[in-house]
C-alpha positions as CSV (number, residue, x, y, z in Angstrom):
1,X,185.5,-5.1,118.7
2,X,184.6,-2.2,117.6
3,X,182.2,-1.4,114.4
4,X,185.0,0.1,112.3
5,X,187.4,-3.4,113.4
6,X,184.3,-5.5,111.2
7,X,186.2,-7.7,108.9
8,X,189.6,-7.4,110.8
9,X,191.5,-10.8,111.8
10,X,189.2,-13.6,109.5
11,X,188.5,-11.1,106.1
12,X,185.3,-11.2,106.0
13,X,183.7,-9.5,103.3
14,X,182.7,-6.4,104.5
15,X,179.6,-3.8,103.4
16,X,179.3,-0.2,103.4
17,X,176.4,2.2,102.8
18,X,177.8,4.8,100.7
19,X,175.6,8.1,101.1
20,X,174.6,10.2,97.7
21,X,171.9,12.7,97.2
22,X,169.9,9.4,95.1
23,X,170.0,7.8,98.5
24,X,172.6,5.1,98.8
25,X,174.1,2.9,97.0
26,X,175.1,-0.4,98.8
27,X,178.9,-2.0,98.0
28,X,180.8,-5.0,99.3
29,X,183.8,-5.3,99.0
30,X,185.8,-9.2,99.6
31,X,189.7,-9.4,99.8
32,X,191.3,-12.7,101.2
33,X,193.3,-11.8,103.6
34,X,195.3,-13.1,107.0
35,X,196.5,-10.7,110.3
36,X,199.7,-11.7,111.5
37,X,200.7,-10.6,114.8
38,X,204.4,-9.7,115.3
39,X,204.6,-8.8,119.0
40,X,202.6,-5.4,119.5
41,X,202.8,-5.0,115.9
42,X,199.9,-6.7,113.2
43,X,200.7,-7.7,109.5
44,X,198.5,-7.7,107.0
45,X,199.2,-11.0,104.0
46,X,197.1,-10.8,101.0
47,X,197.0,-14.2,98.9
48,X,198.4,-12.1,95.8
49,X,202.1,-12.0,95.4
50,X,202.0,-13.9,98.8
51,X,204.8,-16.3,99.8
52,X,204.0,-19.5,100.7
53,X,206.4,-18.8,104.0
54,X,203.8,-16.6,105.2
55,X,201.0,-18.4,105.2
56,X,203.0,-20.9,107.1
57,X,203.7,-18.5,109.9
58,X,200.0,-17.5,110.2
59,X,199.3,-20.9,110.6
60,X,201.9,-21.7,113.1
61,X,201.1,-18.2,114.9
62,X,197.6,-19.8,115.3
63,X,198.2,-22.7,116.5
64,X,200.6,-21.3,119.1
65,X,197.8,-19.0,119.8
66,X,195.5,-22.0,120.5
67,X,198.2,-23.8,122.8
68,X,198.8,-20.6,124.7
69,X,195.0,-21.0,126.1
70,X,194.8,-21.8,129.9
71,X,193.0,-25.5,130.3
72,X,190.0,-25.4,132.1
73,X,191.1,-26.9,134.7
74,X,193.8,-24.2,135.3
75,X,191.4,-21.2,134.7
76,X,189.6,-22.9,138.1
77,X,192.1,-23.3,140.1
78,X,192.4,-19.6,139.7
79,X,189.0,-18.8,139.8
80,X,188.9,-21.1,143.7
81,X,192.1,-19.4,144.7
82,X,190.5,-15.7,143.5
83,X,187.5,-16.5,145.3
84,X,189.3,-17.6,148.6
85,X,191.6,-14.8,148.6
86,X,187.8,-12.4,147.9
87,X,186.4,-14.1,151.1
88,X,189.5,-13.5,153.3
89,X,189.3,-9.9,152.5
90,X,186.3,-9.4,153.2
91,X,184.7,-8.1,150.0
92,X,181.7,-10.8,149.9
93,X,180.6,-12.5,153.0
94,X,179.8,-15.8,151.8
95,X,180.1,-17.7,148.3
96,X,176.4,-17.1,147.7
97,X,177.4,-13.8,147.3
98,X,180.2,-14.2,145.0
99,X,177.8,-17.1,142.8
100,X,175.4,-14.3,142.5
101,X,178.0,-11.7,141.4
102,X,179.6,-14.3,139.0
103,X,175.8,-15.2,137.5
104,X,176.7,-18.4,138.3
105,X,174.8,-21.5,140.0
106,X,175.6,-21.9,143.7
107,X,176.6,-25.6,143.3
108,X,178.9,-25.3,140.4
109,X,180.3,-22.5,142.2
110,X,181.0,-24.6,145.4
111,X,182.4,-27.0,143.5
112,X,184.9,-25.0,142.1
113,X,185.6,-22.9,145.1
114,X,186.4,-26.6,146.8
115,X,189.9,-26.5,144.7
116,X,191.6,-24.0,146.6
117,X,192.1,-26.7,149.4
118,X,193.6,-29.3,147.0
119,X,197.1,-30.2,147.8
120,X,200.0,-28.3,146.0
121,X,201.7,-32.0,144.4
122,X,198.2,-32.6,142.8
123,X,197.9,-29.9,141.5
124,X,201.5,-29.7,139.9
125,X,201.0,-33.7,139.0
126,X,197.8,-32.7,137.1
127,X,199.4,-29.8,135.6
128,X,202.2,-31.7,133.3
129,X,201.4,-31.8,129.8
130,X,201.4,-35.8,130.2
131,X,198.5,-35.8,133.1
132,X,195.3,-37.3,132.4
133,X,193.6,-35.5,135.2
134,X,191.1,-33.4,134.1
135,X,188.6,-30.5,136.0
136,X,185.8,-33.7,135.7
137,X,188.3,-35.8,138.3
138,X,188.6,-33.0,141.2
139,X,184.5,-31.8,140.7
140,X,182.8,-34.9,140.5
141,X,181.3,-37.0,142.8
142,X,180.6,-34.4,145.3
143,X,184.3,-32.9,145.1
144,X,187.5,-33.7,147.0
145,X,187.8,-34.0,150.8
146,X,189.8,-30.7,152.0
147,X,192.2,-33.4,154.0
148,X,195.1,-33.7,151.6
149,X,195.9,-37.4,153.3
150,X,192.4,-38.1,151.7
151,X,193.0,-36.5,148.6
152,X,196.1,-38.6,147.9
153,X,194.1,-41.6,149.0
154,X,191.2,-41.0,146.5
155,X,193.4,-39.4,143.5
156,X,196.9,-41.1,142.8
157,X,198.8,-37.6,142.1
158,X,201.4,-39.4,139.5
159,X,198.2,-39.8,136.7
């Protein structure tokens, strides 16, 4: 964000330096206000003369917002699959390399790199809404077996 976007999306108050010869006078300057996002488009709602139907929309357009997030466990599986698909190509040699490049630690980053051999049914079984698998069952313990036989025997895919 840049330094003229300060205040933009929360309405925070914002302050100025306002040159003159008598050098400066400092102003802030506070209006309540929410940014509502109408596809490419942004609305600004002030609390004066606002209807109470738009404050409601803010909120839902937030909370959608918040839904829309990838879980974490998602965002790995994309990250192992990225990483594979980096190693096949042959832009890094090893994933030392890639940890490196990622400022990451080499365990955490093997352990993540691990889920790119997990069987397609888990990962669609863990990625219902009603699944109480989490990116702590697949990493833990020293990780998965690549064997998906295995996998089914330590993880029961219908959690």
């Amino acid at each position: 964000m840049g330094k003229k976007d300060l205040g933009k999306v929360i309405g925070t108050p914002v302050t100025f330096q306002i040159p003159s010869p008598a050098g400066g006078v400092q102003m802030e300057t506070y209006i309540p206000w929410t940014l509502v996002k109408r596809g490419v488009r942004r609305k600004v709602i002030t609390p004066f003369d606002t209807h109470i139907e738009f404050i409601d929309e803010a909120a839902r357009e937030r909370r959608q917002r918040e839904l829309e997030q990838p879980s974490p466990l998602l965002r790995a599986l994309g990250l192992a699959h990225h990483w594979q698909q980096l190693l096949e190509d042959g832009r890094f040699a090893s994933l030392t390399e890639i940890a490196a490049a990622e400022e990451m630690n080499l365990s955490q980053a093997s352990r993540i790199a691990k889920l790119a051999y997990l069987d397609p049914k888990i990962i669609h079984a863990s990625l219902r809404p009603d699944s109480k698998m989490a990116l702590e069952h697949f990493i833990r313990g020293g990780g998965l077996p690549t064997e998906w036989t295995a996998q089914h025997a330590r993880l029961d895919p219908c959690q």
